[in-house]
C-alpha positions, 0 to 999 in steps of 0.5 A: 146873285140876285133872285128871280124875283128881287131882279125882276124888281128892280129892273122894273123899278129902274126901268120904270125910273128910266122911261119916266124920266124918258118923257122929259128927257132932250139933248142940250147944247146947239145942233149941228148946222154947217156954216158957210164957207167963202165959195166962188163961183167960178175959178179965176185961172180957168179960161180956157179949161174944160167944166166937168159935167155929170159922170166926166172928170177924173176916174174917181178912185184910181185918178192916175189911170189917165196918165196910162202909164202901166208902171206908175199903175203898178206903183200908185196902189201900194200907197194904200198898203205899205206906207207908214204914213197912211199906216199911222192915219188908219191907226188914228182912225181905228183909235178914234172909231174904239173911242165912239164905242167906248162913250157909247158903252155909257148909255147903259148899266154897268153890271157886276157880280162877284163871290167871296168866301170869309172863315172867321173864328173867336178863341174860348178867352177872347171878349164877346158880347154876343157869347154866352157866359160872359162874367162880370170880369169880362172872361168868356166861358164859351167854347172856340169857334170858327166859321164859313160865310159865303157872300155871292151878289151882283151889282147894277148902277145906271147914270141916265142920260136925261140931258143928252150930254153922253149923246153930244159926246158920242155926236162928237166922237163919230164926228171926229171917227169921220174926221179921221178917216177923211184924214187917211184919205187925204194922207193916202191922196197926199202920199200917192201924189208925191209918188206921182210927182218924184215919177214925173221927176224920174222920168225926166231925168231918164229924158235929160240922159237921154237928151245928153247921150244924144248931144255926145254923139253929135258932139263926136261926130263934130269932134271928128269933123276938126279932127280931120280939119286939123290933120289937114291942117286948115284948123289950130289944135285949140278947134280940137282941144275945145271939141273934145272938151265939149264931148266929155262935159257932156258925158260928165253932165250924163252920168250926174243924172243917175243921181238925182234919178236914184234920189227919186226912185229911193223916194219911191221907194219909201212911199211905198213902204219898201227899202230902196234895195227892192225897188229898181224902176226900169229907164223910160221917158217923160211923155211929151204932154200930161193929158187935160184934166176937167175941172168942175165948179168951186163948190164942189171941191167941199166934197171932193176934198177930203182935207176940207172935209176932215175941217167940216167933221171937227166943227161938228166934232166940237159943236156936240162938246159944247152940249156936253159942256153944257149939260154939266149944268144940270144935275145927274142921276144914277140908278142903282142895284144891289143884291145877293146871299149871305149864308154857311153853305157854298150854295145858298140860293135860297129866299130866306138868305138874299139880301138886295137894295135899290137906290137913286142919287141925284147931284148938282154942284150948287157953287163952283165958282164959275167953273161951268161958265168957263168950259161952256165959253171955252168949248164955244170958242174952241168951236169959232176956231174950228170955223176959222179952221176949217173957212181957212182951209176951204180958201187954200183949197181954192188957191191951190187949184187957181196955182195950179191952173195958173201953172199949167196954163203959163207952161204951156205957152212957154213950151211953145216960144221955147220948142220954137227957139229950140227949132230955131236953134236946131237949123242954126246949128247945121247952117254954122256946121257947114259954114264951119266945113268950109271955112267961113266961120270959126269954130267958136261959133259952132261951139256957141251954136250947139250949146244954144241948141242943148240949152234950149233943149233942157229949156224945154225939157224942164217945162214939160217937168214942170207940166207934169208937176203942176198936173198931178199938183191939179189933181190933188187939189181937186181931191183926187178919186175922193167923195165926202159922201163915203164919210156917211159909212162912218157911224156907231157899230151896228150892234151899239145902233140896236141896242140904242134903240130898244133903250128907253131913253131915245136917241139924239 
């Protein structure tokens, strides 16, 4: 080890170096300014939607808290737990936030210390200039000896950062920190969505059987209705046939419903990380309407969205890479320190035994055949990309919320014409029952009639499915429960961030 005072020597010595070259020290490279993005300022699809004001909109976190639906409550959380996907980004996220504090650790020196021990010895007959005795024939005519040295030193290089190029890259890795955790939210957000959706799918389903039993009770009251017609006989055994047919394709189409519903709560059950054995959704129904969602202004879905924000965070991301591309052009410096003992005894720290160096070294490679120039032009191109990335994701952003605004507000008139037809259809069916009672039309035509009724019924059915589809489609566009503004919580460790600042270099 270093002695007190060969130690304090050279930390003054580096430290002096150190806050000398502080003075000239800077950050090369450009700074980080975002650029535009092509925002609107209003949505194209929006007439006849609500703006959302200050502190109104969709509960920020829990979003699908506005459906009051307590079993998709119980559902929609244990995204953020157990599904592998959102597992996956958190890993990505926990990997990149090790890498800022791993280009941190190169702002400062790297210590080393390390003790050895070396027994050497010569024989009475082996040559040596330094024996006494030596003959003119080369024959030792000293003794055999051996002996034991002990080496305990330390070591101390430091590669100061004088253009900024370890800050850029640290800037680069906090930015791509905070791209990755806008890339969990949005895996989280995207996650929780298609639960939403295979949901609303379940529900509907669970309707569509229930709109199917009920039709086979009508159909079997119908079928009694010729059965009675026909022992009476005012009506041809083929009224009958076609009556109980219509019954059991009606039950066959209620019993095919089970699977797609299994289908979509094995769906489920994935997104929530669990074997489709654990999971069993109790039998409910679609709701007639998903409630209204407020809609803000374009430009808030650049902080709303965590997509676009994970867009935004890898422009800076390779922005500070095109500093660290550019600080190759100037010549680094490294610091450096050495010192320890030398002796016979396991415990020679004494001054009479230290032995210590200092040194600095200073590179630049004056020819490189344009290699520099290459990765400057590289990283500046890598950033344009970035731009286009990131402009290209704010465009699908604003079409994904006019798609579904669009959606939602043709189903709903949709669903009017169609619940009208359906009325429509309903009346149809009693007056062409009666009328068949008596004898005045045939059967054919309350056969005809019923399955005009049935079919506008899942007309409207499939509608309110889509609505709900489109609504939850709505709410991921807008960003859900997600501020961009949570993204400032991803910075360097506080512990990291102190020792920055008691650094003589300063920081970026």
């Amino acid at each position: 080890m270093l002695s007190v005072f060969s130690f304090r020597s050279a930390k003054n010595i580096l430290l002096a170096c150190a806050n000398a070259l502080a003075l000239a020290s800077c950050t090369v490279g450009p700074d980080y300014l975002r650029p535009e993005a092509p925002t609107e300022t209003h949505f194209k699809e929006l007439a006849g939607w609500k703006h959302a004001v200050p502190r109104d909109g969709i509960d920020r976190g829990a979003w699908w808290s506005i459906y009051r639906d307590p079993e998709l409550s119980r559902l929609l959380p244990q995204v953020a737990i157990d599904n592998q996907t959102v597992a996956a980004a958190l890993a990505a996220y926990e990997q990149a936030f090790s890498l800022v504090r791993e280009s941190q650790a190169s702002l400062f020196p790297q210590v080393g210390a390390n003790y050895s021990v070396t027994r050497s010895g010569e024989g009475a007959r082996v040559l040596s200039t330094g024996g006494s005795g030596t003959s003119s024939l080369g024959t030792n005519t000293s003794h055999a000896f051996a002996r034991t040295d002990f080496y305990p030193n330390g070591t101390l290089s430091w590669t100061v950062d004088i253009w900024g190029k370890i800050r850029r890259q640290i800037e680069s890795n906090v930015a791509t920190a905070q791209a990755d955790a806008a890339l969990l939210a949005n895996a989280k957000l995207s996650s929780q969505a298609m639960l939403a959706t295979a949901y609303f799918n379940l529900r509907a389903e669970d309707s569509l059987k229930s709109l199917y039993d009920r039709t086979v009770k009508i159909y079997q009251e119908t079928e009694k209705i010729t059965q009675n017609q026909y022992n009476g006989g005012t009506v041809s055994k083929a009224d009958l046939i076609t009556a109980q047919t219509q019954v059991l394709n009606t039950q066959a189409l209620s019993i095919a419903t089970d699977v797609l519903r299994s289908q979509y709560e094995h769906a489920i059950a994935q997104l929530i990380g669990r074997p489709p054995a654990e999971l069993s959704i109790p039998r409910g129904a679609l709701p007639h309407a998903p409630p209204a969602v407020p809609v803000g202004m374009p430009s808030q879905l650049l902080e709303r969205r965590p997509d676009v924000a994970a867009a935004e965070r890898t422009m800076q991301e390779q922005n500070a890479l095109i500093g660290v591309a550019v600080a190759a052009y100037y010549p680094s410096l490294t610091l450096s320190a050495a010192g320890g003992f030398e002796a016979p005894n396991a415990f020679p720290f004494l001054a009479a035994y230290q032995i210590w160096s200092l040194g600095a070294a200073a590179a630049d490679p004056l020819f490189d055949g344009g290699q520099r120039a290459a990765q400057v032009d590289a990283s500046k191109a890598v950033y344009r990309q970035a731009v286009a990335n990131y402009r290209q994701t704010v465009l699908t952003a604003f079409q994904q919320v006019e798609d579904a605004l669009v959606a939602l507000r043709v189903y709903a008139k949709e669903l009017k014409v169609q619940e009208k037809a359906r009325d429509e259809a309903a009346e149809a069916v009693k007056v062409y029952l009666n009328q068949y009672r008596a004898g005045t039309v045939a059967f054919t035509t309350v056969v005809v009639a019923e399955a005009t009724l049935l079919a506008d019924e899942q007309a409207v059915l499939t509608t309110r499915q889509n609505m709900f589809a489109s609504n939850v489609s709505l709410i991921e566009a807008l960003g859900g429960g997600y501020d961009a503004e949570s993204l400032a919580a991803v910075t360097a460790p506080p512990l990291i961030e102190a020792v920055e600042r008691s650094s003589p270099i300063p920081p970026p």
